[in-house]
N, C-alpha and C positions, 0 to 999 in steps of 0.2 A: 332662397332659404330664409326662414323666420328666426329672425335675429331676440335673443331676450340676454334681460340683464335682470339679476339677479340681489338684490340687498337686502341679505340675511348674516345677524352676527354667530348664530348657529352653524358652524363651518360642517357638522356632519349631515345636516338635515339640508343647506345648502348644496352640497356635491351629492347628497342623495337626488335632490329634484336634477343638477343639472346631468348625470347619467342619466338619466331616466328619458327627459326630454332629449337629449344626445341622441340618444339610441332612435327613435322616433325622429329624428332628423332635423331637432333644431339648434343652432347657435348659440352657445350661452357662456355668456360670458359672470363670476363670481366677484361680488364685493363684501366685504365685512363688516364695512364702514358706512354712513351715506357720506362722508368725503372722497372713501375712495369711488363710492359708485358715481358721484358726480364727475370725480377725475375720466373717466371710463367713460362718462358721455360726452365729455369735450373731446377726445380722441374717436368713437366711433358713433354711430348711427344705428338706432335700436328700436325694433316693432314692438314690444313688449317687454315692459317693466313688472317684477316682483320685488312688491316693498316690506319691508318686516315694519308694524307699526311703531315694535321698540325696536333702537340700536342703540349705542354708546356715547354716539357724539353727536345724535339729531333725531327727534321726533318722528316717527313715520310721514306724519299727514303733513310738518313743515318741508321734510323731503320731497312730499307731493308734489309743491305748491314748486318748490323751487326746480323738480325734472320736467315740470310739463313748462316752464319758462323757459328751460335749454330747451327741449325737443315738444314743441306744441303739440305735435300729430302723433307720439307715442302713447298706444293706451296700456294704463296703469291696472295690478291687482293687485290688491291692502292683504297681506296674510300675518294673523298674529297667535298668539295662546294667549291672547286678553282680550276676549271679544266683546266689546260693548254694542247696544245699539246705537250710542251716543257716535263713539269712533265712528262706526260703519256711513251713517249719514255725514258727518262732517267731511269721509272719504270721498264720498259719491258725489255732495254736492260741491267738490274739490277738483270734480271729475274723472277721477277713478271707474274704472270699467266696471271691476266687480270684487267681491270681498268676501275674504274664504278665513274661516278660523283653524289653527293649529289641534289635532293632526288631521292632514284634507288627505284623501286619496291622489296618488297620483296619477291615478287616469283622467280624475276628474277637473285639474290640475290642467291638464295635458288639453282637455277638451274647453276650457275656459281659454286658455293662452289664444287654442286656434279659432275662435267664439271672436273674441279681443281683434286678432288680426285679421280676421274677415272685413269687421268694421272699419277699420284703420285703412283696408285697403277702399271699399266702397266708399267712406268721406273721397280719400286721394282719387276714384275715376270720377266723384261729382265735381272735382276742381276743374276736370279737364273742361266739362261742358261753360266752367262757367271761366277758365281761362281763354277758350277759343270761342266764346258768342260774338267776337267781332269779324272769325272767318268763318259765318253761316255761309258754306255751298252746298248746291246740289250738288248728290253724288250722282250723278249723268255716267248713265252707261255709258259704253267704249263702242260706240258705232259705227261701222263702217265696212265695206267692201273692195276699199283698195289694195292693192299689192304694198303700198307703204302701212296700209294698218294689217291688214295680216302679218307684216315682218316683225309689226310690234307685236302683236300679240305673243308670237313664237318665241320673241325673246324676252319678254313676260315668262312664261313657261318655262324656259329654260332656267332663270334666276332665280324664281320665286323659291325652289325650295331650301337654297342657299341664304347666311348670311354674306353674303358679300356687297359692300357697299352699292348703291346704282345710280348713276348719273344721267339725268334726261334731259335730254337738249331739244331745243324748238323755241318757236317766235311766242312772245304773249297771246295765251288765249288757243294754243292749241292742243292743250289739254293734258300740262305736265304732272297737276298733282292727281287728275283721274289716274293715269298711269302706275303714279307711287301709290295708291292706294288699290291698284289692279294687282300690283306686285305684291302687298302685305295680305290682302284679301286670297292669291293663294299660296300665299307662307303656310308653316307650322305657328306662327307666331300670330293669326288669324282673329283667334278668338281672346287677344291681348290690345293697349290699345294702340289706335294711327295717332299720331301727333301731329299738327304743322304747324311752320313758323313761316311768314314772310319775312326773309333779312333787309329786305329792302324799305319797309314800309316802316321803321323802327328806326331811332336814332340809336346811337352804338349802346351808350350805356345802359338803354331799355330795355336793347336783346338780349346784353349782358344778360340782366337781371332775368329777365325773361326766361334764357335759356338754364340759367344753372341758377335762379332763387338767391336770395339773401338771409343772412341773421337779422334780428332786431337791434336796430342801432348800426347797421353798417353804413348807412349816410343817412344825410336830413333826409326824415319822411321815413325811412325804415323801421315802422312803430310796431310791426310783427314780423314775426318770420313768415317766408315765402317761398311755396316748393316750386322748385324751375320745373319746367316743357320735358327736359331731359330726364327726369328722375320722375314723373308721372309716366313717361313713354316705358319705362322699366316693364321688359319682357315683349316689349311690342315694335314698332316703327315710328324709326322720328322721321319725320320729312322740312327739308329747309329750303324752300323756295327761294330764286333769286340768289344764291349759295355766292354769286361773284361780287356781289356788291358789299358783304362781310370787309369788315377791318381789320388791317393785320392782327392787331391786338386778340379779336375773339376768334379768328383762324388759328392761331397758336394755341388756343383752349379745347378751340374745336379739334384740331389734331389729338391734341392728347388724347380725349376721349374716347375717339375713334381707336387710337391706339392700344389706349390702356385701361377702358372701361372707367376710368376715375375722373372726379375734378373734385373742387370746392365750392360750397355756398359762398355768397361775395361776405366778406366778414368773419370768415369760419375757417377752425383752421384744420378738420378734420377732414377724412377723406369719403365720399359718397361712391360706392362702386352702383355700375348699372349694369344692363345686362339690355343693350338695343342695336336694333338694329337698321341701316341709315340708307335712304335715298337723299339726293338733289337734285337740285334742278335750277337751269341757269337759260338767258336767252345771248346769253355772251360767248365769246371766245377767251374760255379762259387760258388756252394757247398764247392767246396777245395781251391776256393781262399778265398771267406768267415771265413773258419777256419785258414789260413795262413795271415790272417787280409791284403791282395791286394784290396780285395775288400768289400765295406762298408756294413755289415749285414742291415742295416736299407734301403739302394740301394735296395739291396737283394731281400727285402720282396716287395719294392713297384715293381719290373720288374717281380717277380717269381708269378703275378695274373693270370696270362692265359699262357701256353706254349705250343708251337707249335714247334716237333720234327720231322725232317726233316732223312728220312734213307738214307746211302749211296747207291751209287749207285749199289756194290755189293751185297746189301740182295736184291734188288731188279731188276733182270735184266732179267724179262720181261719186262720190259720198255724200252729196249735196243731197238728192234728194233724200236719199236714207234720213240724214239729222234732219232734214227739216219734217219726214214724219212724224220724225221721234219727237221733236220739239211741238210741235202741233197737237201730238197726245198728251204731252208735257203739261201743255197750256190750255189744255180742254176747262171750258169755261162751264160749272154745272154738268160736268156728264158728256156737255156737247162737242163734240171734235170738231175743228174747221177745217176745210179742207183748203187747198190753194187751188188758184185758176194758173193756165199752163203759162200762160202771157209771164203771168208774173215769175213763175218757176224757171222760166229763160232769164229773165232779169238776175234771179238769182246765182242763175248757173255761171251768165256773163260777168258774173262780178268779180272784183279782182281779192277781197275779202282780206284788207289788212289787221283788223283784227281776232281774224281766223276765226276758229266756232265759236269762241264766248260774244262777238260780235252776231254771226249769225243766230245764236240762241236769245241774244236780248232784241236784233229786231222782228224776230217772231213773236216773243212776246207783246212787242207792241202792236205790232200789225194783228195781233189778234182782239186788242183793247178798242184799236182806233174802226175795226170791221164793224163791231157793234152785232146789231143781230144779224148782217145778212152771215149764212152760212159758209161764201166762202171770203177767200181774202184775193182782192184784185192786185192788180200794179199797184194803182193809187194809195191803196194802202204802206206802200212802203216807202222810206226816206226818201226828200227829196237828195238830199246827197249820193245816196246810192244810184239812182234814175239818171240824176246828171252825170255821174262818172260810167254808168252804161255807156249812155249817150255820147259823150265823148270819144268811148271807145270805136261805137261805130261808126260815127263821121269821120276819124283820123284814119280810120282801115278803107271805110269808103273814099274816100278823098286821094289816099295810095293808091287804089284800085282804077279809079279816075285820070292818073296821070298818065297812062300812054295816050299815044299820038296815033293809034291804029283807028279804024272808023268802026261805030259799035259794030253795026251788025256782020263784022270778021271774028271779034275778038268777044261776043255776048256770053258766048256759053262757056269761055275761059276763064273771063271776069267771075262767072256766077262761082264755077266750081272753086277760084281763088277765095269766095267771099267764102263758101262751105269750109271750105280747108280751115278757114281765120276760126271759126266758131264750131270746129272741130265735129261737122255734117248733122248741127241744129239747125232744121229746114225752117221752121218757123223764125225765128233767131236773123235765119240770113234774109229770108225774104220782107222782114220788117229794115234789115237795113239796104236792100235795093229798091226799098218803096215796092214793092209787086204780090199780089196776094198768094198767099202756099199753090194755091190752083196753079197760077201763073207758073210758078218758079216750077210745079211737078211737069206742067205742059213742056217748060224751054228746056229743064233737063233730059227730058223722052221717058219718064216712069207715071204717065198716064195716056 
């Protein structure tokens, strides 16, 4: 709802415009004063201002000067029955929206207010691009063919239509805020905006600020006012990453909000209501920080309503190939797609992927940088740390395989199928860790 405030010493032509607008559906609140209308903006928060140029106890245009100093982002309309050109420019270059002489229609009136709030709101979603350009990501489709990504999905679907909070659990890197942003993307709340914060990457008082904005003058450096994360997300979804590493301090703020839709700017002693709606996301047990009192049991219960468990990427790597085509189109260089050779697609599969997909997507990227032109991407091309911790694996599985005391040619085609088993019947795969070429290994199992 389009909140306006109204400063007209005209008390009939005042409650004329605020029925009118009433009726039409917006907020309005009446002063007679510009003392009292100043009073009225330390107490609430207002998209649009009507200022009478004359009142009793203060100038129109010095009222200006002093509302757009309490509330920066509120646009202003000048209305008088002493219209000069002179006022008019002193309003505008004042910053005043727009300026309408006594008597205006009130439809026209009506159509200025919502002109005014348009603006008001379009300045507030270019903060958002320019509050979050330090968390440029891709929004990376939700890939997969697993049974653990199909559950997500399903339970995506189920929530999305709902506000109810959503809590996503999983390791770094597999892919908690694509999720919250899978879930706001089939909300009603869609074409509103996504918010994120990392909590973790922020020392307390930044988030603070961060999340719920300051006045001017509320510490050193506070030299203007500042709209928080949470009152941009208004109408949309906030997303708070890392939600367990939160201080008790801003978890008691963050309750409220959740609760009651309200908080305060830091320095302000007025109430901001919103209207959002909340995912998290944590790679903790906040069960054990719960019992180690880090984290607020009463938090707890309101984030633990719906949860969405996110598997590493190692329970699930048939989806290995999937992302890596996705990423492979991702990273088409000019037009041209790289393909992978299968050598190395085993490497991949065999990996044990502690940084789950956002690992697997950054060294696709570079295996496609370090390929150059040849069209596709070898082993070589990928980390040596990666290679080595293959390798590892397959000597340590080889080397168990190795320890019976039976004589090979009893126990040959035991051994092979145990080596199958380890690497889940990647023929290729096992036959580079028994040293013997595919031919070989198809020949000893009997499928050629």
């Amino acid at each position: 709802m389009i909140r306006v405030l109204i400063v007209d010493d005209e008390a009939q032509l005042a409650k004329a415009f605020q029925k009118k607008l009433s009726a039409e559906g917006f907020e309005v609140l009446i002063a007679y004063t510009a003392q009292e209308g100043l009073a009225l903006m330390g107490q609430h928060s207002f998209d649009v201002g009507l200022l009478d140029i004359r009142l009793p106890d203060m100038d129109g245009v010095e009222l200006l000067e002093r509302v757009r100093k309490i509330e920066p982002n509120i646009e202003v309309i000048m209305i008088t029955g002493h219209a000069s050109v002179d006022t008019a420019i002193q309003s505008m270059k004042l910053g005043a929206y727009d300026y309408l002489s006594k008597p205006c229609k009130l439809t026209e009136l009506s159509n200025v207010i919502l002109k005014a709030y348009e603006k008001k709101s379009l300045r507030e979603k270019n903060l958002v691009l320019e509050e979050q350009l330090h968390r440029v990501e891709g929004r990376d489709k939700f890939i997969g063919k697993s049974p653990q990504i199909k559950e997500v999905r399903n339970l995506i679907s189920v929530v999305s239509p709902s506000d109810v909070p959503v809590l996503i659990l999983g390791e770094t890197g597999t892919g908690k805020e694509l999720v919250a942003r899978a879930v706001h993307a089939s909300s009603p709340r869609s074409s509103h905006q996504f918010v994120a914060i990392n909590s973790s990457s922020l020392q307390e008082n930044i988030l603070e600020s961060e999340l719920f904005g300051y006045k001017k003058g509320a510490f050193t450096g506070a030299h203007a006012d500042k709209i928080g994360l949470l009152e941009i997300a208004n109408k949309g979804t906030f997303f708070v990453d890392e939600v367990g590493d939160m201080g008790g301090a801003i978890q008691a703020k963050l309750l409220r909000v959740i609760e009651t839709g309200t908080f305060r700017k830091l320095g302000d002693t007025k109430e901001i209501f919103v209207d959002v709606r909340f995912a998290f996301a944590t790679n903790k047990s906040l069960e054990e920080e719960v019992e180690t009192n880090r984290f607020r049991k009463d938090l707890f219960y309101r984030l633990n309503t719906f949860i969405i468990s996110i598997s590493p990427l190692r329970e699930r790597k048939e989806d290995i190939p999937l992302l890596t085509d996705y990423f492979l189109n991702k990273f088409a260089r000019g037009g041209k797609r790289k393909a992978i050779r299968q050598e190395a697609m085993d490497r991949l599969i065999a990996y044990s992927w502690p940084g789950n997909v956002r690992e697997l997507a950054n060294l696709l990227e570079r295996a496609v940088l370090i390929s150059g032109d040849r069209e596709e991407i070898e082993t070589g091309d990928l980390p040596q740390t990666l290679l080595h911790s293959v390798l590892r694996h397959d000597s340590a599985a080889i080397k168990g395989a190795e320890s019976t005391t039976l004589l090979l040619d009893k126990v040959e085609k035991e051994h092979i199928e145990k080596v199958l088993r380890m690497v889940a019947g990647n023929k290729s795969l096992a036959a580079r860790m028994l040293g013997i070429s595919r031919k070989t290994l198809y020949q000893k199992i009997g499928e050629e």
